[in-house]
N, C-alpha and C positions, 0 to 999 in steps of 0.2 A: 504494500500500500504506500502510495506517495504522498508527502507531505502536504497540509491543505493548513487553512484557516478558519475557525469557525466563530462564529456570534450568532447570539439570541435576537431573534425579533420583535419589536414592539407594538411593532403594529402589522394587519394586512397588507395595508398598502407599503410600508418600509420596505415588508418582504419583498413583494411583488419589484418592487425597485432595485433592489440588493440584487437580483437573478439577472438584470443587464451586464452585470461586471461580467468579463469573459472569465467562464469555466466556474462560473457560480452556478451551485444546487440548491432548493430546499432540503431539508430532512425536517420525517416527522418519526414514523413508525422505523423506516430505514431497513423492513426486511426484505426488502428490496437492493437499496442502493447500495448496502453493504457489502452484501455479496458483490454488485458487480464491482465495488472499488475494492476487495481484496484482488477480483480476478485480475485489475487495470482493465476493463472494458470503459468503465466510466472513472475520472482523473479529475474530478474538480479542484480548481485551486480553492475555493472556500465552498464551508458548509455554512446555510441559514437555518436555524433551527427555530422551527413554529410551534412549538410546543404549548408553549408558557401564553399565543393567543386563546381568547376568548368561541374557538369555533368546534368546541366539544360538546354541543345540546342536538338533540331532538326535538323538534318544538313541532306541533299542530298547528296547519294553515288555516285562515277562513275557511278556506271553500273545502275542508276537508281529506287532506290530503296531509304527510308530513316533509317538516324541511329538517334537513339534515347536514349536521357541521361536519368539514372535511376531515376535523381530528375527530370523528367519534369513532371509538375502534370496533373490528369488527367483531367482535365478540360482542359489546354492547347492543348494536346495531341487530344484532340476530337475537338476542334475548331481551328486547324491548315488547312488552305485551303490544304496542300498539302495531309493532311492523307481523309480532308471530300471528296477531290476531286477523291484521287486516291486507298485510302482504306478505303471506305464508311462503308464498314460491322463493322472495328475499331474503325469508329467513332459512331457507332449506338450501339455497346457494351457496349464503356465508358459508353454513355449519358444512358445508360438502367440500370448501378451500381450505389447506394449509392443514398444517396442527392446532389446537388449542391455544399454543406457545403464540404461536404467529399472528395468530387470531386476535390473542390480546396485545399486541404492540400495531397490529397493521393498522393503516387509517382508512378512511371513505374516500377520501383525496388518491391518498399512494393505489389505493389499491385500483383506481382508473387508468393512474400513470403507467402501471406497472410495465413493464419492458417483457419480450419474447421471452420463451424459455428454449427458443431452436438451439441446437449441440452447437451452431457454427458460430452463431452470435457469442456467444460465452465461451469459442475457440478462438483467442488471438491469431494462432498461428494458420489458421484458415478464415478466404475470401470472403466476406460477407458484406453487402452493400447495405445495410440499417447501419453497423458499426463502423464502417470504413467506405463508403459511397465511391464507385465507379471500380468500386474491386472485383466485381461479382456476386454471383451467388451459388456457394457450393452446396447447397442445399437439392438446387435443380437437380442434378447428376448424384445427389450420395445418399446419405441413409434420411429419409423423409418420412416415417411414419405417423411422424405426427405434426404433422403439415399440413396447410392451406389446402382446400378443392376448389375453392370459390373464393372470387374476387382477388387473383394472384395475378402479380404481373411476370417481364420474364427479370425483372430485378429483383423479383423478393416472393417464396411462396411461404412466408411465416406466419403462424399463427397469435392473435392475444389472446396470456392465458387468462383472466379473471374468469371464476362464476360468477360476480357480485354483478359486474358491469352486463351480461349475459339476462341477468332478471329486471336488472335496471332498465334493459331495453326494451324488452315487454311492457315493462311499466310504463312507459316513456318519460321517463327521467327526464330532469331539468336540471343542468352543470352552471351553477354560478361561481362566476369571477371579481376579481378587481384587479383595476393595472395600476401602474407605480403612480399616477394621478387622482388617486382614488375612485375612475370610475369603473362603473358596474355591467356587467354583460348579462344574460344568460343565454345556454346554446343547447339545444335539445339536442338530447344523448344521441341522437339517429345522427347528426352532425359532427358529434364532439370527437369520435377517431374517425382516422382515416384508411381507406386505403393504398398500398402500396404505388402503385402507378411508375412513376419514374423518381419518385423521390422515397423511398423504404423509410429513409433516416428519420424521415417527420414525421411523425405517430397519431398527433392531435392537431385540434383547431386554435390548441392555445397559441396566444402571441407573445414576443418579448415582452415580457417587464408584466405577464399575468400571471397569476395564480386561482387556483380555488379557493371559491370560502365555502362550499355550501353545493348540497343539490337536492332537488326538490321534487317529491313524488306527488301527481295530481290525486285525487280521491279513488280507491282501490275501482277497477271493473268487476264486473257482474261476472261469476263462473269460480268454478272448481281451480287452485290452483296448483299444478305440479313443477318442479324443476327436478328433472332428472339426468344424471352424469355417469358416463359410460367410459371407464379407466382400464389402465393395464391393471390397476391393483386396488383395494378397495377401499382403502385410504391413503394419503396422504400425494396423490399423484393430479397431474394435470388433466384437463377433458379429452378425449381421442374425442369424442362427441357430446354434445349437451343441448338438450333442449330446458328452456324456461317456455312452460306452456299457462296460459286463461283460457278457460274453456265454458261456457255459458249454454249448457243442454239443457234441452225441457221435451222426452219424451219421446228419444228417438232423432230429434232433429237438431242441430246446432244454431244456435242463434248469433253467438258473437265467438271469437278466437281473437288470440292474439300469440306468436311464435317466436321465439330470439331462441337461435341456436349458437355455439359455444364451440369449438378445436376445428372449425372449418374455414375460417375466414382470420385476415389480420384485423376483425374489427366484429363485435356481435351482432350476427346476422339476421335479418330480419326479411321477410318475404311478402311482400304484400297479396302476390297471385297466387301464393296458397293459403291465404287468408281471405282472400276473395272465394275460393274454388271450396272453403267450410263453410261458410257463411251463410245460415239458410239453407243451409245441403240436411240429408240423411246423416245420420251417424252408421257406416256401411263402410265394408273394404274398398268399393272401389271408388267413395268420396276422398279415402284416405290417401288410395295411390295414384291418384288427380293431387292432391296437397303435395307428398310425395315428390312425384315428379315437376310441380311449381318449382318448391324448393330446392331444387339438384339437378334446375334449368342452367346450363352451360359450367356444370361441374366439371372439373379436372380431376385426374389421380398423376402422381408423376412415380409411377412404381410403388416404393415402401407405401404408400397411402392410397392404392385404387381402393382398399376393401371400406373404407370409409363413407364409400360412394350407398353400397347397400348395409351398414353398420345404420348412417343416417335412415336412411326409408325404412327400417326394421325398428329402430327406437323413436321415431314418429308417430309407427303404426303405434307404439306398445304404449305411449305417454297417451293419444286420442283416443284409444281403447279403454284407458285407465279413467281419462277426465268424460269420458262420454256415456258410460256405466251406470245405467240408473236401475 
């Protein structure tokens, strides 16, 4: 690990300023950037440390819905009666990432940030264009199992790993900011990552000199909700596949859905034509393998990862099976 500087924050907006200095980080939770500054993948000359602000609550909106401070950790977050009560899928995300340990230091903020977990990213001594831009990607050609199918370009087929952000998109999350001028943004979660394209390196919507305070859940939807994660191992591992499902049946028929799936995409994926294609459908196999095939419309395998292709339409089926069950 190389040498850095670090100071406490006093404010949001401080923060948010402090991160213009070249090779400035935030830290909160840090189970993240730790690791990558033992590997040297990330080298910051200073750390900011947000601890000691004010954005550790849970609070109830008017209109019903909850907002949520970036340092509230995720242990909290999942054992809050209001989130287990009224966004169950949220809290079965959390509980489904990391360990315990992790769980209690990670934040709501870091854990949006969070960086890949691809072998090449976290290998210096191999090509990777997120960590190194214009190097390649030996991800294309090498072991890829647990890799992008959708929305890959040919500079990057890496996955985000979050479940937390995977429920949040279901939900349709709302990411509030401030920049070093103290003002205020907010950018709905379908917005807030990006993907690959021709720039891998750039992961979000955030700008210099912004940071998180806060993100915001509108008033729960109507339906049963599941999030279900399909691992090499049955804890403590990343998603091969994951769906966060809403599902809103009455009798055979589906009224509303809403889908964000999870180890497919470098960003939590979302499908609207197979949420159109539930909608007012039967609850029936072959409503299912219409959604199905929506969702794993211009999918890729690049070897290690083709089986992902019918992993996903197998645990689609098995999650709309589950929420559609009366």
């Amino acid at each position: 690990m190389k040498s850095f500087t670090y100071q406490r924050a006093d404010s949001a907006t401080l923060a948010a300023a402090a991160t213009l200095k070249p090779g400035a980080k935030i830290i909160a939770g840090g189970t993240n950037l730790l690791d990558l500054m033992k590997l040297q993948i990330e080298t910051p000359s200073s750390l900011i440390d947000i601890n000691r602000l004010p954005l550790d609550k849970i609070e109830d909106t008017p209109d019903g819905g909850l907002r949520i401070g970036a340092l509230v950790r995720n242990s909290d977050l999942a054992a809050d009666p209001r989130v287990r009560q009224r966004y169950g899928v949220l809290s079965r995300a959390l509980l489904a990432g990391a360990s315990a340990q992790l769980r209690n230091k990670a934040t709501t903020g870091g854990n949006l940030l969070q960086r890949t977990r691809c072998y090449y990213f976290y290998d210096i001594t191999k090509p990777c264009n997120k960590r190194s831009p214009g190097s390649g990607c030996a991800a294309l050609a090498g072991f890829n199992r647990i890799h992008a199918i959708l929305g890959t370009s040919e500079h990057c087929i890496a996955t985000h790993p979050s479940d937390m952000a995977v429920a949040m998109r279901a939900l349709d999350a709302r990411v509030e900011t401030v920049d070093r001028e103290g003002g205020t943004k907010v950018i709905p979660i379908a917005e807030f990552h990006r993907l690959p394209g021709n720039a891998p390196e750039i992961e979000t919507s955030l700008e210099s000199g912004e940071i998180i305070t806060a993100v915001t859940l509108p008033p729960p939807p109507p339906g049963v909700q599941v999030y279900r994660k399909v691992r090499d191992r049955a804890s403590y591992a990343f998603a091969l596949v994951s769906v966060a499902a809403i599902v809103d049946c009455t009798r055979g028929r589906i009224r509303s859905v809403r889908l964000a799936f999870g180890g497919l995409a470098h960003k939590p994926w979302r499908s609207a034509r197979a949420e159109q294609r539930l909608t007012d459908a039967p609850a029936n196999t072959a409503t299912f393998n219409a959604a199905a095939k929506a969702v794993l419309e211009g999918a890729r395998g690049f070897g290690g990862n083709d089986f992902k292709i019918a992993l996903t339409r197998r645990t689609l089926h098995s999650v709309l099976a589950e929420t559609t069950r009366t």
